[in-house]
C-alpha positions as CSV (number, residue, x, y, z in Angstrom):
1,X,91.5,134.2,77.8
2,X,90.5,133.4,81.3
3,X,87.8,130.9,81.6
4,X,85.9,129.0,84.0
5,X,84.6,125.5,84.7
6,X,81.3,124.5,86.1
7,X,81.9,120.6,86.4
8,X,80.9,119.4,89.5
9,X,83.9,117.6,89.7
10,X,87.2,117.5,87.7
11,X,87.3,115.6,84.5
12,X,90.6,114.2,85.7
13,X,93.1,114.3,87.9
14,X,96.9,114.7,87.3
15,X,99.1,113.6,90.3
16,X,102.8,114.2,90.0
17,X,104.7,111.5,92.0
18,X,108.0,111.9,94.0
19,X,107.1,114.5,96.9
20,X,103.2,114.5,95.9
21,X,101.9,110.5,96.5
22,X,105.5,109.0,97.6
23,X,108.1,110.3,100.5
24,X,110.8,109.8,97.9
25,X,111.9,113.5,98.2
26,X,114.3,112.2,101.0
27,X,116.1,109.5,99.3
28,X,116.5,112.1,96.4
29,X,118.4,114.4,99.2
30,X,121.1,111.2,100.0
31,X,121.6,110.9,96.0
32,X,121.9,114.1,95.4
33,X,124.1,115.7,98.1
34,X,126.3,112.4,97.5
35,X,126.7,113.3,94.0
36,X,127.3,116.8,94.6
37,X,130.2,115.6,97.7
38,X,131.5,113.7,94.7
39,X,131.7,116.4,92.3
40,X,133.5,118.6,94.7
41,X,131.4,120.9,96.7
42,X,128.8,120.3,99.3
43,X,125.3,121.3,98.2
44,X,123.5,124.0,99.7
45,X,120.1,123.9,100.8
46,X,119.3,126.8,98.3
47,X,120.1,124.9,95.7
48,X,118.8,122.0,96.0
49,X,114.9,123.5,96.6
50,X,116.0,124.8,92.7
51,X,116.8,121.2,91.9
52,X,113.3,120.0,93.0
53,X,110.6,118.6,90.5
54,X,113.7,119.5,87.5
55,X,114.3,116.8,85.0
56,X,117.7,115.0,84.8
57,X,118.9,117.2,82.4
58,X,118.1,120.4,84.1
59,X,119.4,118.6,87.6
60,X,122.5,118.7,86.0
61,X,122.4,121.9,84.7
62,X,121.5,123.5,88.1
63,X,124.0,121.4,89.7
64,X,127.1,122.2,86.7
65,X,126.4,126.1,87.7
66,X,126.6,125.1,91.1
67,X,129.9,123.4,91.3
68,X,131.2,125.4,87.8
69,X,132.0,122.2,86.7
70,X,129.6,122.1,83.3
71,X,128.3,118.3,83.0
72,X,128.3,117.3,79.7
73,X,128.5,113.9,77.1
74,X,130.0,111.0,78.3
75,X,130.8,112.3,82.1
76,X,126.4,113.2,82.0
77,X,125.9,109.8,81.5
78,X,127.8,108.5,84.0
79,X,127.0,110.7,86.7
80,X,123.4,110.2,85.5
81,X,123.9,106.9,85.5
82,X,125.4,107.0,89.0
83,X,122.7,109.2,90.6
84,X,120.0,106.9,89.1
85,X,121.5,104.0,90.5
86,X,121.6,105.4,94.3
87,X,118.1,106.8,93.8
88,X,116.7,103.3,92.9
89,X,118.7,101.3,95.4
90,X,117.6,103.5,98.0
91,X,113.7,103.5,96.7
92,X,113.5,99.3,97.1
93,X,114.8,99.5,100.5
94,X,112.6,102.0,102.1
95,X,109.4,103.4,99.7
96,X,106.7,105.2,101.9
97,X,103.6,106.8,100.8
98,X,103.3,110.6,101.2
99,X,100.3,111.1,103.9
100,X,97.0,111.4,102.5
101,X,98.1,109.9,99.0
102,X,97.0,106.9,99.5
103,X,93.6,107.7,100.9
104,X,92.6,109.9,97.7
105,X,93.7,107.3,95.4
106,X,91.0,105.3,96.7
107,X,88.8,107.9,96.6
108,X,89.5,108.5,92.8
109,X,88.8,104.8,92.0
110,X,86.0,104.9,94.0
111,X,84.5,108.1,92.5
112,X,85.4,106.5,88.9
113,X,87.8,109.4,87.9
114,X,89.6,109.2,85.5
115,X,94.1,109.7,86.7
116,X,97.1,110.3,85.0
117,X,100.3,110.4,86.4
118,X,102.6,112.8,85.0
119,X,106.4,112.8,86.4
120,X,109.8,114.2,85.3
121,X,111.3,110.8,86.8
122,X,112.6,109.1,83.9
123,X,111.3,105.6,83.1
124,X,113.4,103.2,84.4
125,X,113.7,104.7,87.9
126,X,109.9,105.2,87.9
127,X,109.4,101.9,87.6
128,X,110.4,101.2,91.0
129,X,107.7,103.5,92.7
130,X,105.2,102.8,90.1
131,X,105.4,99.2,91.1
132,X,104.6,100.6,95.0
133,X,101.6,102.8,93.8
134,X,100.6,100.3,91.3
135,X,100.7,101.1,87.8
136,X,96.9,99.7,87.0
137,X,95.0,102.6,89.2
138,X,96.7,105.2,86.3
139,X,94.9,105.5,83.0
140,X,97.8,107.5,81.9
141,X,101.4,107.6,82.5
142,X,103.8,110.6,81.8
143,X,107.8,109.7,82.6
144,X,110.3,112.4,82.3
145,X,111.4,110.6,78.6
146,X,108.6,110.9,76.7
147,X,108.4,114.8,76.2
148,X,111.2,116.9,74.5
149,X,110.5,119.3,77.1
150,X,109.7,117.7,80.5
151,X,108.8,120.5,83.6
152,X,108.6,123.1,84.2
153,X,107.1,123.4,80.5
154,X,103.9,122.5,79.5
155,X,104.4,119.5,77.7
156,X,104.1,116.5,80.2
157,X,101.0,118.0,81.3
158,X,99.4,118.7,77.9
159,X,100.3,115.0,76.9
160,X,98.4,113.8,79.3
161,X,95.4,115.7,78.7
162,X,96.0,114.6,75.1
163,X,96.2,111.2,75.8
164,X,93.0,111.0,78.6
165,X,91.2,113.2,75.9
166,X,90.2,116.2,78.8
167,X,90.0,120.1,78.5
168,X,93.4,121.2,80.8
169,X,90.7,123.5,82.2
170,X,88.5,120.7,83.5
171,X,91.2,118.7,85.1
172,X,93.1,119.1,88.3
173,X,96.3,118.5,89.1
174,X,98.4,117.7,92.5
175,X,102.2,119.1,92.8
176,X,104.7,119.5,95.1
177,X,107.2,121.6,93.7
178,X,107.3,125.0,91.8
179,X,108.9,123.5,88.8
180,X,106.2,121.2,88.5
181,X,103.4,123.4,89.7
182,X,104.6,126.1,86.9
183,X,104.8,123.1,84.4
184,X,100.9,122.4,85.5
185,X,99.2,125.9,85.3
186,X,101.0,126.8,82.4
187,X,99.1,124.0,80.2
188,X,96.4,125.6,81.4
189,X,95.1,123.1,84.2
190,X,94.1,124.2,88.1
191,X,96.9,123.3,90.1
192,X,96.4,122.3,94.1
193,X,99.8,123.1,95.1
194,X,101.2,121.2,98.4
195,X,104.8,122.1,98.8
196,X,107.0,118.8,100.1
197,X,109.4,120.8,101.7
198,X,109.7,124.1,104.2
199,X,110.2,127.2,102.5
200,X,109.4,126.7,98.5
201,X,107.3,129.8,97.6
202,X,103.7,130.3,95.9
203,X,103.2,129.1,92.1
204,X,101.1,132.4,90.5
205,X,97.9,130.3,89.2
206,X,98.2,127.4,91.9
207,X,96.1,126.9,95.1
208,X,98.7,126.5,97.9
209,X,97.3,123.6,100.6
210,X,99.2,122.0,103.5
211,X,98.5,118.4,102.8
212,X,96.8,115.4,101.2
213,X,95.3,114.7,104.5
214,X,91.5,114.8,104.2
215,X,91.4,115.8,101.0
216,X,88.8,113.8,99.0
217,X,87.9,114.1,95.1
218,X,85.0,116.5,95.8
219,X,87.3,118.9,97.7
220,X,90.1,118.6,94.9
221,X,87.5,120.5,92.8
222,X,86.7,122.6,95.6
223,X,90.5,123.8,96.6
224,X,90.5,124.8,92.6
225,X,87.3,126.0,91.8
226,X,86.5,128.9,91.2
227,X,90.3,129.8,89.9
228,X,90.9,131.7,87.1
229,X,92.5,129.5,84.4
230,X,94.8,130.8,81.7
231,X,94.5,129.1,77.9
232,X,97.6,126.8,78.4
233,X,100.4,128.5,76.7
234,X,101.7,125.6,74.0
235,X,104.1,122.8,73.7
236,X,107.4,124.3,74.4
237,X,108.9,122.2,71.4
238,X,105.9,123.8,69.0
């Protein structure tokens, strides 16, 4: 059932973090097209805009059909193990902030709104942006490990709402990918969609913006409002 919201502002905000509020995107791109150079063919551009946003596990799924070289067992967590490593040297030599993010994280403390961050970056490399953002301006934290099915299901987004106690349909949340703005609307929440890289296509259900840049918590709302919002569709383990 479609419904509407007449808060003023959101309940909450859900930010997603690599692409969204940190310029980690880039130091994804050296990881990744290593790992794919070492797995024996060079990575299209194609595929990795499919990679974006994905869970580990369904990195290396995308990238096993890529290279028809399935990645499973021991060899998944080594190369897991591998990519991780890069990702994480790379992210304590040169973290930036995404423009904008910054600024409306203020403005979310300022305003007294209540944030969650909800990413499919599992724990331990997380911790390395986290400690860049600052882990005490989240009320809630969402890693990649702590759902059985991270996005672009539901489920990190529905634990969060769990956890902060909100209606999905009152709360807003800020993506840069589709896999992570499909994770977003379907739990149910609006979704300000701001696409990190040229080319990704519209998300059905999100609100496609250029930038962070300006945007305050007031105009969250107001880039969302207004937006039908579907019933979120249900854990994906269930």
């Amino acid at each position: 059932m479609t419904s509407f919201s007449e808060n003023p502002r959101p309940s909450a905000v859900c930010l997603d973090m690599d692409g969204t509020l940190v310029d980690t995107e880039r130091l994804w791109d050296v990881a990744v097209y290593e790992l794919a150079e070492h797995m024996g063919r060079p990575l299209d551009d194609s595929t990795r805009e499919r990679t974006l946003g994905n869970s580990l596990r369904g990195f290396f799924d995308i990238l096993g059909e890529y290279t028809g070289h399935p990645v499973e067992g021991e060899e998944y967590e080594r190369l897991a193990h591998r990519l991780n490593s890069r990702v994480t040297e790379l992210m304590r030599t040169d973290m930036q902030w995404q423009p904008g993010a910054e600024e409306l994280l203020e403005d979310l403390a300022r305003t007294g709104t209540r944030v969650a961050l909800v990413t499919n970056t599992e724990a331990d490399v997380a911790s390395v942006p986290l400690d860049f953002l600052r882990r005490d301006r989240f009320e809630v934290i969402v890693t990649g490990c702590m759902v059985a099915d991270p996005k672009p299901a539901p489920d990190p987004y529905l634990l969060a709402c769990r956890r902060l106690g909100v209606a999905p349909a009152d709360t807003v949340a800020v993506e840069d990918s589709v896999t992570g703005a499909t994770s977003a609307v379907a739990a149910g929440l609006r979704v300000l969609y701001v696409p990190s890289t040229d080319g990704q296509p519209d998300v059905p259900g999100a609100r496609t913006h250029s930038g962070l840049a300006d945007v305050d918590v007031a105009e969250l709302f107001s880039l969302t409002s207004g937006m039908p919002v579907g019933g979120p569709v249900g854990e994906s383990g269930a």
